[in-house]
C-alpha positions as CSV (number, residue, x, y, z in Angstrom):
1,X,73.3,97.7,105.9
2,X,75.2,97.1,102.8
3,X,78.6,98.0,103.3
4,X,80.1,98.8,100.0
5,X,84.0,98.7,99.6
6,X,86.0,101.1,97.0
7,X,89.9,101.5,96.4
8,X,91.4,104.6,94.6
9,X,94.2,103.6,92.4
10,X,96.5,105.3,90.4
11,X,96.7,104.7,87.1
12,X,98.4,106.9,84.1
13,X,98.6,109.6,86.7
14,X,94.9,109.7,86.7
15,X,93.0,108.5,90.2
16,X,90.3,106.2,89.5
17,X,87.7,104.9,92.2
18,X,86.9,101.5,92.2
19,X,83.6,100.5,93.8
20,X,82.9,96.9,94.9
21,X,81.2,94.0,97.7
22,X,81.6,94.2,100.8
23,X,81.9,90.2,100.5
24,X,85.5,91.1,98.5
25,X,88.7,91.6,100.3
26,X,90.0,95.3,99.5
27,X,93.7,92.5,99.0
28,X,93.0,91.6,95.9
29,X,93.4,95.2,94.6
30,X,97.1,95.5,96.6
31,X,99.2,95.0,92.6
32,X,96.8,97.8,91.4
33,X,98.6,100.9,93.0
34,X,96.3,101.7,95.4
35,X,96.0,104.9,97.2
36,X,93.5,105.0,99.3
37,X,90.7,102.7,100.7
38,X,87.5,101.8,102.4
39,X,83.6,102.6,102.8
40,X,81.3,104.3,101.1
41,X,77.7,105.2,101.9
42,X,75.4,106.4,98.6
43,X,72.5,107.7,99.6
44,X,69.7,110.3,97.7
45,X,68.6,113.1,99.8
46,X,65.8,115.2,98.9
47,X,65.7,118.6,99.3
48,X,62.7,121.0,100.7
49,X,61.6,121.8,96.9
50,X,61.1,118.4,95.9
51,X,65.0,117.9,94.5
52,X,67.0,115.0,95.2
53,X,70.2,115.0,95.4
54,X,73.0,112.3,95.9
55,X,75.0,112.2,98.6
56,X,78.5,110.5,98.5
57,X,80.4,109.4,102.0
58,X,83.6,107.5,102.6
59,X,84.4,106.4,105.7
60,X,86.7,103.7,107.6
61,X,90.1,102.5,106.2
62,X,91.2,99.0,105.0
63,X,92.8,96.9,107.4
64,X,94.2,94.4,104.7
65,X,95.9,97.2,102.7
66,X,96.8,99.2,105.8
67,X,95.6,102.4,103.8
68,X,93.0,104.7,104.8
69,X,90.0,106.5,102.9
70,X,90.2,110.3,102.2
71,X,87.4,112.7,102.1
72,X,88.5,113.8,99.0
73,X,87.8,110.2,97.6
74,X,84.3,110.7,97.9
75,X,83.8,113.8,95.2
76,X,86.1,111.2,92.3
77,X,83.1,108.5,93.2
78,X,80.5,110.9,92.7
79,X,82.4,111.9,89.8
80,X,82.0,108.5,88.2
81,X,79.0,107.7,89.2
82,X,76.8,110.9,88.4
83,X,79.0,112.6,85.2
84,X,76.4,114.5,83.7
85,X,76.6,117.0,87.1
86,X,80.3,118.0,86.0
């Protein structure tokens, strides 16, 4: 399983998800303010009428930054990554 790694930073006031490898430490975003940190899962589900939808999970923290992930992280990725929904 691929374990993607994201940080929320803060930036302008604004929170911005950040979504990168596994294979890179979640340290080399401590000088970009972040707030919150960890896994996240993206998966498409589908539906009983033929619909798919995407499904956005965080999990786990980041032991390097000492930060956690929140579940409210999970609706700014989905945010970025499907903006047409909002």
């Amino acid at each position: 399983m691929d374990r993607t790694k994201y940080v929320v930073v803060e930036e302008g006031g604004l929170l911005v998800p950040i979504l990168f490898s596994h294979l890179v430490p979640h340290s080399k975003f401590r000088h970009w303010n972040p707030v919150s940190a960890g896994f996240v899962s993206i998966d498409p589900v589908s539906s009983g009428d033929g619909q798919t939808t995407t499904v956005v999970s965080v999990f786990g923290k980041s032991d390097s930054l000492d930060i956690t992930s929140k579940p409210e992280d999970a609706g700014l990725i989905r945010k970025m990554i499907l903006p047409q929904q909002y």
